[in-house]
PDB file of the backbone (N, CA, C, O) and the ligand in Angstrom, with CONECT records:
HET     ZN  A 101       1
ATOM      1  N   UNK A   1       2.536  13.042   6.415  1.00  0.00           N
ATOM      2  CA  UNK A   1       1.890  11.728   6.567  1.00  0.00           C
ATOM      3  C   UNK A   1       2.683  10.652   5.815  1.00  0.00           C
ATOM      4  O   UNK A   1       3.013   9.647   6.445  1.00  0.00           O
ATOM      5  N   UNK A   2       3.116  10.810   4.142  1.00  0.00           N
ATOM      6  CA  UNK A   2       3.719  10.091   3.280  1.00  0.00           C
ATOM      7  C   UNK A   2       5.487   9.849   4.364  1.00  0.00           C
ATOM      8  O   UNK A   2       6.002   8.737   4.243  1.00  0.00           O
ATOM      9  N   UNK A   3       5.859  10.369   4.832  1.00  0.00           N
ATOM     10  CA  UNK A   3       7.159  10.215   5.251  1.00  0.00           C
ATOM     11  C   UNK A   3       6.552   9.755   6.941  1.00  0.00           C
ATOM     12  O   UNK A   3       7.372   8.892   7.254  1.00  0.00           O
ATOM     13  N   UNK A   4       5.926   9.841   7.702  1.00  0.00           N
ATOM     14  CA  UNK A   4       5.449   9.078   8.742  1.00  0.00           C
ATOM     15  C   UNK A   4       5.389   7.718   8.425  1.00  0.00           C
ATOM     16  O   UNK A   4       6.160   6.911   8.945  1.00  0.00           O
ATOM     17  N   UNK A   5       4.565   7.413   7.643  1.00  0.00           N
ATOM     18  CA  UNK A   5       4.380   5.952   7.042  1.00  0.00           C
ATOM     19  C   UNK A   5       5.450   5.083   6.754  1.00  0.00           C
ATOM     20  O   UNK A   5       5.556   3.909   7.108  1.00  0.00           O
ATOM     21  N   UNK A   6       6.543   6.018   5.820  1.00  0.00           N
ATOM     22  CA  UNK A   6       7.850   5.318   4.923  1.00  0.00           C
ATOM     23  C   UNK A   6       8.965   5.460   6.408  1.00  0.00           C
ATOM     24  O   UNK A   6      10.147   5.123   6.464  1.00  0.00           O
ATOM     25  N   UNK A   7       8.115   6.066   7.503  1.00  0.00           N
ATOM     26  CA  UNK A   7       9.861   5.719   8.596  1.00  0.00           C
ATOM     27  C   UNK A   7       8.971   4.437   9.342  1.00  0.00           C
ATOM     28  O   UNK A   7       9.599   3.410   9.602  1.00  0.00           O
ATOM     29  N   UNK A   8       7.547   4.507   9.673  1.00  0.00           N
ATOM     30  CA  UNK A   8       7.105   3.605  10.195  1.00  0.00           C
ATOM     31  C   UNK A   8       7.483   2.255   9.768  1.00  0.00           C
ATOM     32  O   UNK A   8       7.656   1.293  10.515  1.00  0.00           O
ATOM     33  N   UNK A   9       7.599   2.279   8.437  1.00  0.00           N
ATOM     34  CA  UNK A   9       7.618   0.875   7.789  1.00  0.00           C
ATOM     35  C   UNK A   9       9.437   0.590   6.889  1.00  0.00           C
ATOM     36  O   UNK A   9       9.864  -0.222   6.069  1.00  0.00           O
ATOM     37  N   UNK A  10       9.980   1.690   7.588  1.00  0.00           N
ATOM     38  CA  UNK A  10      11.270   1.110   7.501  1.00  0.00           C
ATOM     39  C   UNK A  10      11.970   1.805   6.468  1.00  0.00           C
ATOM     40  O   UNK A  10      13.182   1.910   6.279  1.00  0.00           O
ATOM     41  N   UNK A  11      10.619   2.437   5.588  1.00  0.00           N
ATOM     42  CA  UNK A  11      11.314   2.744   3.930  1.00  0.00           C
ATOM     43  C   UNK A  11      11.404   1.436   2.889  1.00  0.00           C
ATOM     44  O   UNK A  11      11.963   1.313   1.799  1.00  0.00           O
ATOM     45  N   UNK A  12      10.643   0.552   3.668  1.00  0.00           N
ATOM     46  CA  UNK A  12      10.421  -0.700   2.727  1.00  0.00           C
ATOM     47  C   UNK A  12       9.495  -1.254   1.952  1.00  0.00           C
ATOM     48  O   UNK A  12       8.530  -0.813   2.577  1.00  0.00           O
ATOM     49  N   UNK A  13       8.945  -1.958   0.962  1.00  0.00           N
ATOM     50  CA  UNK A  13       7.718  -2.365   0.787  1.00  0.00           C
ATOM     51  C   UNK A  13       7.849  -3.348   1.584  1.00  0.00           C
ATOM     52  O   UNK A  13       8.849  -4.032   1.803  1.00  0.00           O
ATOM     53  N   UNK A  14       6.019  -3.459   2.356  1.00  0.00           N
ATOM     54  CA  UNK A  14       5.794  -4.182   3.223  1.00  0.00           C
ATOM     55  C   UNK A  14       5.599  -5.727   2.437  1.00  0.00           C
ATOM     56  O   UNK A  14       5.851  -6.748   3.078  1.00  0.00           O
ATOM     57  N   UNK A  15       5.136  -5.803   1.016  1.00  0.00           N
ATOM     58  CA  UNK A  15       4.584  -7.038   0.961  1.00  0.00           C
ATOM     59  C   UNK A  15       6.042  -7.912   0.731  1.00  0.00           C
ATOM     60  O   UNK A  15       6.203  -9.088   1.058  1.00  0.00           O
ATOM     61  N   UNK A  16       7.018  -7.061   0.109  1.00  0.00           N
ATOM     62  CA  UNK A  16       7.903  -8.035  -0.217  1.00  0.00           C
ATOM     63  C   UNK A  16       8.658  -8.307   1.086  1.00  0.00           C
ATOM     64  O   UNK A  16       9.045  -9.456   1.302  1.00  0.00           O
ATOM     65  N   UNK A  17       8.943  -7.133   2.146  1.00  0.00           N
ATOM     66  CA  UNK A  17       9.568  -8.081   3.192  1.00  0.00           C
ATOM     67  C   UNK A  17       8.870  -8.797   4.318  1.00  0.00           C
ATOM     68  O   UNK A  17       9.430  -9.111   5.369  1.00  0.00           O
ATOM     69  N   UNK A  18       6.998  -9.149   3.885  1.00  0.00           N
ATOM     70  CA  UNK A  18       6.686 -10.122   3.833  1.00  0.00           C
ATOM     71  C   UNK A  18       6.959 -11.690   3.834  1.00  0.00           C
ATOM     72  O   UNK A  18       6.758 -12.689   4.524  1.00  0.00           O
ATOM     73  N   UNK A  19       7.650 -11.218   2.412  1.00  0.00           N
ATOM     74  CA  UNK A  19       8.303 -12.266   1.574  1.00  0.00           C
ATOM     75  C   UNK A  19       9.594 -12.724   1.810  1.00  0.00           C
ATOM     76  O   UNK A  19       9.961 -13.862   1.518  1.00  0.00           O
ATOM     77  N   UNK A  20      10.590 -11.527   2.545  1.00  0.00           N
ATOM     78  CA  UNK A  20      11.578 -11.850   3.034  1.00  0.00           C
ATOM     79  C   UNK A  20      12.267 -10.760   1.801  1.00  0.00           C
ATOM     80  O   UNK A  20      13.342 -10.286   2.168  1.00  0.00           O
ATOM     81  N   UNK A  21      12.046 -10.542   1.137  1.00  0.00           N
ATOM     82  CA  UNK A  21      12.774  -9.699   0.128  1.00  0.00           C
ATOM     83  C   UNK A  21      12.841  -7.962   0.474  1.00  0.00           C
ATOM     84  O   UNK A  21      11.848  -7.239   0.565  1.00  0.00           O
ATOM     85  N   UNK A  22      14.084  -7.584   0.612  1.00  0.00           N
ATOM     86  CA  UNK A  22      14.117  -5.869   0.973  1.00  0.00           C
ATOM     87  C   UNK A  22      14.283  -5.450  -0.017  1.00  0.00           C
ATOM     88  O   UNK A  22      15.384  -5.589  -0.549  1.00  0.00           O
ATOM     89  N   UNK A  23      13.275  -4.788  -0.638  1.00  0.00           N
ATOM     90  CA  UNK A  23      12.562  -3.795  -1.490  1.00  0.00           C
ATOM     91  C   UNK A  23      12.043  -2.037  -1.411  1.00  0.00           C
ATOM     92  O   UNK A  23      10.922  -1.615  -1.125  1.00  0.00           O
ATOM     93  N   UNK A  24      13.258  -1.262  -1.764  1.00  0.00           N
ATOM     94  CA  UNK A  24      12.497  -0.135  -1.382  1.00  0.00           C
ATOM     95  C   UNK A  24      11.143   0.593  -1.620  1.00  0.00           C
ATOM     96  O   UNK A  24      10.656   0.749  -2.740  1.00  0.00           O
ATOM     97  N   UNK A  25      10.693   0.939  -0.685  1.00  0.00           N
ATOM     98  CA  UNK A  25       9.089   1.457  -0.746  1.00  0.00           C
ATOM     99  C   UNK A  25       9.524   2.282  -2.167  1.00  0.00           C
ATOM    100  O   UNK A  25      10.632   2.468  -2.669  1.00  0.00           O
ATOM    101  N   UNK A  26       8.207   2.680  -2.578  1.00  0.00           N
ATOM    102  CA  UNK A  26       7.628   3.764  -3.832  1.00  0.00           C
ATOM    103  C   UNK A  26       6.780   4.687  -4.140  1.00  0.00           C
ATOM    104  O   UNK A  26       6.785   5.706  -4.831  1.00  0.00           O
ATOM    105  N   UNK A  27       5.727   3.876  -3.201  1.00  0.00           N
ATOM    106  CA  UNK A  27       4.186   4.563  -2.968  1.00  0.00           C
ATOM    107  C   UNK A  27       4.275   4.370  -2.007  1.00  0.00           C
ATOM    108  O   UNK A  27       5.109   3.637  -1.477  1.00  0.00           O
ATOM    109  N   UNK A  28       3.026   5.275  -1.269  1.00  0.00           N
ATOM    110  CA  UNK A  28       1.990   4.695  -0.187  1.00  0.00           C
ATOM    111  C   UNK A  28       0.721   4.528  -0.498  1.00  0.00           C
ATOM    112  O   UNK A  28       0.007   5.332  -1.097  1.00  0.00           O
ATOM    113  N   UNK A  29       0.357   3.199   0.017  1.00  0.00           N
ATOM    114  CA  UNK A  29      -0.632   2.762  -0.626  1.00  0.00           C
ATOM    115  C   UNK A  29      -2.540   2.933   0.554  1.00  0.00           C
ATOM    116  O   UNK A  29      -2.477   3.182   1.758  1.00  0.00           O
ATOM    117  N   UNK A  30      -3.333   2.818   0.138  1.00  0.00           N
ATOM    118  CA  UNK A  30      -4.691   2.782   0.611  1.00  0.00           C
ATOM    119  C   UNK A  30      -4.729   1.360   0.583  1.00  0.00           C
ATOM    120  O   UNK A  30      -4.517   0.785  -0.485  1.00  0.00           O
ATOM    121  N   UNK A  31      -5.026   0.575   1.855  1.00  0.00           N
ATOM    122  CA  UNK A  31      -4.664  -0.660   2.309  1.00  0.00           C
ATOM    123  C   UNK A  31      -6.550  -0.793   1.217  1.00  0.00           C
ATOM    124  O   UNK A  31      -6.890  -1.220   0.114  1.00  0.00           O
ATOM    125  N   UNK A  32      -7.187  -0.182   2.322  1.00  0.00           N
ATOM    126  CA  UNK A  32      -8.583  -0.463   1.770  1.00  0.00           C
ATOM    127  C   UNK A  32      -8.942   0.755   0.370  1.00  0.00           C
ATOM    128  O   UNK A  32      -8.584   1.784   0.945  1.00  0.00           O
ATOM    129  N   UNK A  33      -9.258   1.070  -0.584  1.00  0.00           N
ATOM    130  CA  UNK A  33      -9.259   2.119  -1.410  1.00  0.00           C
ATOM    131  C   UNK A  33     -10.320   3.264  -0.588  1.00  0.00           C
ATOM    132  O   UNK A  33     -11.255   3.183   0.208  1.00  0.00           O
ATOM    133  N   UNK A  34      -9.600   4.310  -1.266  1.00  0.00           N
ATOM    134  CA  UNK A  34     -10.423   5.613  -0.168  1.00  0.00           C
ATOM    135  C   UNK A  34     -11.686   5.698  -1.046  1.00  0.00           C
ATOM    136  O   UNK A  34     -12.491   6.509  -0.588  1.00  0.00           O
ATOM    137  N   UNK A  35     -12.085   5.096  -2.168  1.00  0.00           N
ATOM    138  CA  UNK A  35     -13.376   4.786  -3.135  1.00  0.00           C
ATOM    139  C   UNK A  35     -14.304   3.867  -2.154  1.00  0.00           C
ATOM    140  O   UNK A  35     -15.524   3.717  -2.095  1.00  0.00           O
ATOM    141  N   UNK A  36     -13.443   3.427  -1.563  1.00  0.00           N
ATOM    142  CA  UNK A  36     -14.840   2.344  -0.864  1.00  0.00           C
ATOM    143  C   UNK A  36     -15.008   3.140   0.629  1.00  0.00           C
ATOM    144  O   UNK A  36     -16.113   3.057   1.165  1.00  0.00           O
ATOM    145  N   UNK A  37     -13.909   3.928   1.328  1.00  0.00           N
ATOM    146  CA  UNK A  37     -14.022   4.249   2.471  1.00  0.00           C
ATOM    147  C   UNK A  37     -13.625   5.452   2.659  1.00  0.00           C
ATOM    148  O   UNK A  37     -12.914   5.485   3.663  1.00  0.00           O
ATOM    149  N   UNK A  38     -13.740   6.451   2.178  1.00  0.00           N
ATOM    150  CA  UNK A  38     -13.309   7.756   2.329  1.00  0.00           C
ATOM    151  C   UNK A  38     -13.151   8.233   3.801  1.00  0.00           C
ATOM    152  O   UNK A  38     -12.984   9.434   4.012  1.00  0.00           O
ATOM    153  N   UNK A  39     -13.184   7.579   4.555  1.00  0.00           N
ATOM    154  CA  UNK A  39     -13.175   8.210   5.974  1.00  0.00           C
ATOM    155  C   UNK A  39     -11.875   7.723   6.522  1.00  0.00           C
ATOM    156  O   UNK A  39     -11.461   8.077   7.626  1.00  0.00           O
ATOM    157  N   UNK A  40     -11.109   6.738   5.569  1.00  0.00           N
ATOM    158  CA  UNK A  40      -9.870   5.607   6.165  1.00  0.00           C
ATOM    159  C   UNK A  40      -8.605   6.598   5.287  1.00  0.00           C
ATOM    160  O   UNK A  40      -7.538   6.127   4.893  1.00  0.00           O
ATOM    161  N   UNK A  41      -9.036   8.025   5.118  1.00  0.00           N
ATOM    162  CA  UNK A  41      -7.796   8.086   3.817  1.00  0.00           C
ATOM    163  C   UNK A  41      -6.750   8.677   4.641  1.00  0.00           C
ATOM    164  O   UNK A  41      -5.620   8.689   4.154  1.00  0.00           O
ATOM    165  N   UNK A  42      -7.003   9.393   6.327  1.00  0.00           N
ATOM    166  CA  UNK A  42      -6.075   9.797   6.813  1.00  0.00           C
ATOM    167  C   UNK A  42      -5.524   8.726   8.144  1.00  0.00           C
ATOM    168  O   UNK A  42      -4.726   8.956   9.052  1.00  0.00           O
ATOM    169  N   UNK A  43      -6.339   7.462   7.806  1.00  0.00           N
ATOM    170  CA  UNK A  43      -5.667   6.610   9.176  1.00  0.00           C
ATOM    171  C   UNK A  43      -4.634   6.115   8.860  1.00  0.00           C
ATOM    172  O   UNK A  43      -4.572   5.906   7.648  1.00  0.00           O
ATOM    173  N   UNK A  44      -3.747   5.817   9.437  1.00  0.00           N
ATOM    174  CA  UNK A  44      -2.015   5.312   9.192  1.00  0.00           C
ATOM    175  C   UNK A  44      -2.229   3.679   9.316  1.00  0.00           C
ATOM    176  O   UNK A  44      -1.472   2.795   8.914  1.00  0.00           O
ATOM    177  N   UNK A  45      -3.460   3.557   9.979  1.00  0.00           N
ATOM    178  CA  UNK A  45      -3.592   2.020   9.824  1.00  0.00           C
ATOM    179  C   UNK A  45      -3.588   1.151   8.515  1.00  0.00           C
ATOM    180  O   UNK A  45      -3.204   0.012   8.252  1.00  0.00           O
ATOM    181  N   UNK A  46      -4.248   2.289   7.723  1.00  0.00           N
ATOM    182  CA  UNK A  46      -5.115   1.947   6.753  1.00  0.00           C
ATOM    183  C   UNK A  46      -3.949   2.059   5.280  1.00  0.00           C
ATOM    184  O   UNK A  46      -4.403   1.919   4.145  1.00  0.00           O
ATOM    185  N   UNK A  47      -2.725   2.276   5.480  1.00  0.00           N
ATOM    186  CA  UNK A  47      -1.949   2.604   4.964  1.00  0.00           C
ATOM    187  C   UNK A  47      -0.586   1.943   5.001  1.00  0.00           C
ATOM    188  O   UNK A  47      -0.032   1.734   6.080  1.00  0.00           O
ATOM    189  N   UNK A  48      -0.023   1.604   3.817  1.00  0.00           N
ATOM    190  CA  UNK A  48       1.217   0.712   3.417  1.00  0.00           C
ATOM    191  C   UNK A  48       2.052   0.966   2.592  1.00  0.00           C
ATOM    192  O   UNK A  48       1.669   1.117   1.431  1.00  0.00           O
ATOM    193  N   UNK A  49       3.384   1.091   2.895  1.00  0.00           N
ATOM    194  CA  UNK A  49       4.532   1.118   1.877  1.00  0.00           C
ATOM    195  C   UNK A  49       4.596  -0.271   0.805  1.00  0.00           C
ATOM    196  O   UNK A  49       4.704  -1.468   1.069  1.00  0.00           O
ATOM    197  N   UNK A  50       4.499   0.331  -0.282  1.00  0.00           N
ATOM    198  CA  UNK A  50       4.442  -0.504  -1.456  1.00  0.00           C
ATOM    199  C   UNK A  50       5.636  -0.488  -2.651  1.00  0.00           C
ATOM    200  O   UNK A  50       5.444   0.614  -3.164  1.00  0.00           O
ATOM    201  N   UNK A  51       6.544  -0.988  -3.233  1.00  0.00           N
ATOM    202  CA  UNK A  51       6.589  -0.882  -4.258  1.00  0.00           C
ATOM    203  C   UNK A  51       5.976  -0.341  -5.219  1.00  0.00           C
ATOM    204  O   UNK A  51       4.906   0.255  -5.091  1.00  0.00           O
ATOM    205  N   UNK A  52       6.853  -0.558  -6.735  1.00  0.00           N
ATOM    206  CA  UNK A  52       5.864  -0.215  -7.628  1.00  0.00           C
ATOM    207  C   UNK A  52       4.955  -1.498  -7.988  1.00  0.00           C
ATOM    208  O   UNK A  52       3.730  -1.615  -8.017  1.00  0.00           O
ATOM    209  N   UNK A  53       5.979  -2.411  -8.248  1.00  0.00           N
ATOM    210  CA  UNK A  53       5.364  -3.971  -8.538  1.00  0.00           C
ATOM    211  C   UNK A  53       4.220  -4.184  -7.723  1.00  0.00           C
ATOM    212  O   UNK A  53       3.100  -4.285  -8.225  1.00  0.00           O
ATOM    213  N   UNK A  54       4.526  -4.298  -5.881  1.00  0.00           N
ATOM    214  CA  UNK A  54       3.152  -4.522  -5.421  1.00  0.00           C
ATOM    215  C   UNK A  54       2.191  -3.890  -5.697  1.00  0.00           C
ATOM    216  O   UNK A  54       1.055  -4.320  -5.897  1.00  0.00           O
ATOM    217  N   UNK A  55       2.680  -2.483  -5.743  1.00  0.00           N
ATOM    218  CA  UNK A  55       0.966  -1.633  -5.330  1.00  0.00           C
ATOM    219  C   UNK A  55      -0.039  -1.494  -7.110  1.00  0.00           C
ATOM    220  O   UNK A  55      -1.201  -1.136  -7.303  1.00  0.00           O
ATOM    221  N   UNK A  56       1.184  -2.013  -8.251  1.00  0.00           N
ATOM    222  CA  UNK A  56       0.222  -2.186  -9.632  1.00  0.00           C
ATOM    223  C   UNK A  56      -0.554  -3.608  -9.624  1.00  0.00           C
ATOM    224  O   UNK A  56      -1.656  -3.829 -10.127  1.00  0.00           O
ATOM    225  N   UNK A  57       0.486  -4.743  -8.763  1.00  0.00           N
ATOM    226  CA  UNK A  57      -0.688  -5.799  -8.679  1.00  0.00           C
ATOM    227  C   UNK A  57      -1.930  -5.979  -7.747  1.00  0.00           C
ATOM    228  O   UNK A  57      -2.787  -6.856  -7.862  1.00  0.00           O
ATOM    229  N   UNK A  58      -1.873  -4.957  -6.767  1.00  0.00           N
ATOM    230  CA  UNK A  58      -3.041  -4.676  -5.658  1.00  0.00           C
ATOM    231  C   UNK A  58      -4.062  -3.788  -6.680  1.00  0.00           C
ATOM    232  O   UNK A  58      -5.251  -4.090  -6.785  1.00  0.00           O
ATOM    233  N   UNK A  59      -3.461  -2.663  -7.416  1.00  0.00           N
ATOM    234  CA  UNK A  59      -4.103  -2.363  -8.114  1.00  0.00           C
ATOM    235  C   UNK A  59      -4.821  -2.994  -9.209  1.00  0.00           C
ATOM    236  O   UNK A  59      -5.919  -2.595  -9.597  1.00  0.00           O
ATOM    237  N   UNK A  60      -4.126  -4.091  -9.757  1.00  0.00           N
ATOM    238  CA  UNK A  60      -4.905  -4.471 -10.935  1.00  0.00           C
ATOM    239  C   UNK A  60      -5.916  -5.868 -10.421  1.00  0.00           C
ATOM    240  O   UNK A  60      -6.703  -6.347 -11.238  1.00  0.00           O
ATOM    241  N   UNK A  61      -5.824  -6.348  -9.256  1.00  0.00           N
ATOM    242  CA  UNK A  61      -6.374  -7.441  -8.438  1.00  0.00           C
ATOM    243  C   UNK A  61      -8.095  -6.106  -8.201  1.00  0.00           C
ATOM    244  O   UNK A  61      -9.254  -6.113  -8.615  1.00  0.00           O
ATOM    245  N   UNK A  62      -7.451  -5.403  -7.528  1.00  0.00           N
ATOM    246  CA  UNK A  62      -8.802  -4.651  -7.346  1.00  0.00           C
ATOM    247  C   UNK A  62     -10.011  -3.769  -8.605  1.00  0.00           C
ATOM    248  O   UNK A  62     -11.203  -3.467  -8.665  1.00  0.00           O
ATOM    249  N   UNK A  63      -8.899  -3.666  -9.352  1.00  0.00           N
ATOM    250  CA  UNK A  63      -9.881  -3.436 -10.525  1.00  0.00           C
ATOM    251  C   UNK A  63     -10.839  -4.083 -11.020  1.00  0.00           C
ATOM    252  O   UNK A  63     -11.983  -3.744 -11.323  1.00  0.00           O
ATOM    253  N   UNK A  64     -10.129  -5.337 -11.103  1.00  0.00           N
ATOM    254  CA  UNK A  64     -10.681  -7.096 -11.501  1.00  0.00           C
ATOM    255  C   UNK A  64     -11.583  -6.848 -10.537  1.00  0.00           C
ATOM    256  O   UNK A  64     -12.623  -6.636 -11.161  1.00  0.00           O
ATOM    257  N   UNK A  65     -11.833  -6.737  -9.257  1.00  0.00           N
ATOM    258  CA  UNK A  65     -12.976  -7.429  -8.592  1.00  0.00           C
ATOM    259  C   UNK A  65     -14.024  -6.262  -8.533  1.00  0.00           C
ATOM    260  O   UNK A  65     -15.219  -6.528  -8.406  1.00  0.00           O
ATOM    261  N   UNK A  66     -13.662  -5.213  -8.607  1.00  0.00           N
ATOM    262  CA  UNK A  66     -14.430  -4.314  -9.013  1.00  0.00           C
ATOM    263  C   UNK A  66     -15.378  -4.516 -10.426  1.00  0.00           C
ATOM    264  O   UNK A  66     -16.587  -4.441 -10.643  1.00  0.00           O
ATOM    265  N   UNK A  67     -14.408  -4.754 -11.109  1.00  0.00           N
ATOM    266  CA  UNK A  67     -15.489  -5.430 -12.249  1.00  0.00           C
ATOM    267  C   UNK A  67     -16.087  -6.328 -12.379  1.00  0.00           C
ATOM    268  O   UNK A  67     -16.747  -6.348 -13.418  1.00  0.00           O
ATOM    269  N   UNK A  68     -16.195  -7.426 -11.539  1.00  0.00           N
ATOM    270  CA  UNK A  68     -16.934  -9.069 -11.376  1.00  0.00           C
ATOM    271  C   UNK A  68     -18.235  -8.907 -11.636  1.00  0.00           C
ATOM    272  O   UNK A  68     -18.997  -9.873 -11.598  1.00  0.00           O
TER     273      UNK A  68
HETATM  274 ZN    ZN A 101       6.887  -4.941  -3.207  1.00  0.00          ZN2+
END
């Protein structure tokens, strides 16, 4: 699944070449967290090549709102 994803998406993080910046992937990330949706943990939809940088600030964005 982890190597489906990283050829789907190039082997890149998606947010930075977003951004225009080519960044090699690191993780794969849970677009939505499998904490809120456990049924999304094997869809490829639901799933993104990340950096490390992106996927600690997705992570720490979601912690935050988790705690609000
Ligand atoms: Zn990135």
């Amino acid at each position: 699944m982890r190597e489906a994803i990283k050829r789907r998406d190039h082997g890149l993080c998606v947010k930075c070449k977003s951004q225009n910046r080519l960044v090699p992937m690191d993780v794969v990330d849970h677009i939505i967290p499998i904490k809120d949706d456990w049924s999304l943990r094997l869809n490829p939809e639901n799933l993104q090549s990340l950096c490390h940088a992106c996927h600690n600030l997705k992570t720490a964005k979601e912690k935050a709102k988790r705690e609000m």
